[in-house]
C-alpha positions as CSV (number, residue, x, y, z in Angstrom):
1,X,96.3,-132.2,-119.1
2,X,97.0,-134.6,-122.0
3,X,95.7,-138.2,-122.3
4,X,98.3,-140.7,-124.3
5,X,96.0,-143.7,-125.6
6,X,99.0,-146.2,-126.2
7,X,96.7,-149.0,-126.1
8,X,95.3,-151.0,-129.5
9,X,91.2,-149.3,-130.1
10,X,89.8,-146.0,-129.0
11,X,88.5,-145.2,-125.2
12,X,85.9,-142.9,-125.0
13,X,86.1,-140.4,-122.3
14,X,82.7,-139.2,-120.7
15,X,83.7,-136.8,-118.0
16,X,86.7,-135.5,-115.8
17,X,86.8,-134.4,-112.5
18,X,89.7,-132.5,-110.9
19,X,90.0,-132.0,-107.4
20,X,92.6,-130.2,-104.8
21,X,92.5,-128.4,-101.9
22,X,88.8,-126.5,-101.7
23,X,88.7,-126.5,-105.3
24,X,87.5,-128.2,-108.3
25,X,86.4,-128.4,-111.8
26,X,84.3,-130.6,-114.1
27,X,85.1,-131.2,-117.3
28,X,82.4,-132.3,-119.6
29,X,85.0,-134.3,-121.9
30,X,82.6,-136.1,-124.1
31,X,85.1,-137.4,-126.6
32,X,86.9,-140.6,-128.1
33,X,90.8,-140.7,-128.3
34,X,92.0,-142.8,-131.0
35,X,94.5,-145.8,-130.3
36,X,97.7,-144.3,-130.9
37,X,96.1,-140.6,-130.5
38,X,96.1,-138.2,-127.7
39,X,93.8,-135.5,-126.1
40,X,94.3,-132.3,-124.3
41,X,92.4,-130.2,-121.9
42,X,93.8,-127.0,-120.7
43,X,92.5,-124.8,-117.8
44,X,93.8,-122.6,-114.7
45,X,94.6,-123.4,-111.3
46,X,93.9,-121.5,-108.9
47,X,96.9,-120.0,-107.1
48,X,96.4,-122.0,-104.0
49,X,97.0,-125.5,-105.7
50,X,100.8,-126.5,-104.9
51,X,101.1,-130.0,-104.5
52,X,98.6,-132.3,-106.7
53,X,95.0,-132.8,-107.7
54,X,93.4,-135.8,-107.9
55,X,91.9,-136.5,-111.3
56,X,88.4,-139.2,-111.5
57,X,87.6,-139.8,-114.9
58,X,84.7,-142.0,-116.3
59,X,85.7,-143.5,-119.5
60,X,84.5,-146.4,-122.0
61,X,86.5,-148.9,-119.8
62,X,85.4,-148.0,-116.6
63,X,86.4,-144.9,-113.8
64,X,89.9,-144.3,-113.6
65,X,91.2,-141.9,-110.1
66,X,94.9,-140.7,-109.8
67,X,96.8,-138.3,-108.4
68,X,98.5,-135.9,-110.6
69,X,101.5,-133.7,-109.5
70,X,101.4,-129.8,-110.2
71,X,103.9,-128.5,-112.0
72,X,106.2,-125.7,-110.2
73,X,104.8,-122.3,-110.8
């Protein structure tokens, strides 16, 4: 997963949480992404995940949830 900070000052990112169908996985992100920076996580999926997982994030400007789709395997 890669986070695009477009906007103009850094957002700190204090944890992600992904979440699909009877799975999940915190990730202790702990880490500032610099305006006009990005940041990636990789991990696995489990081979049950097909359709999306929904991704909660607490960052320095408050939680943010969506859903992100899972690219075909």
């Amino acid at each position: 997963m890669r986070l695009d900070n477009e906007g103009s000052r850094y957002l700190r990112v204090k944890s992600l949480t992904l979440e699909g169908a009877n799975w999940r996985k915190d990730i202790n992100a702990g880490t500032r992404v610099l305006a006009g920076a990005w940041r990636q996580w990789t991990f696995d999926l489990p081979p049950q995940l097909t359709r999306s997982l929904r991704v909660k994030a607490e960052t320095s400007d408050g939680p943010v949830t969506f859903e992100w789709p899972i690219p075909a395997r």
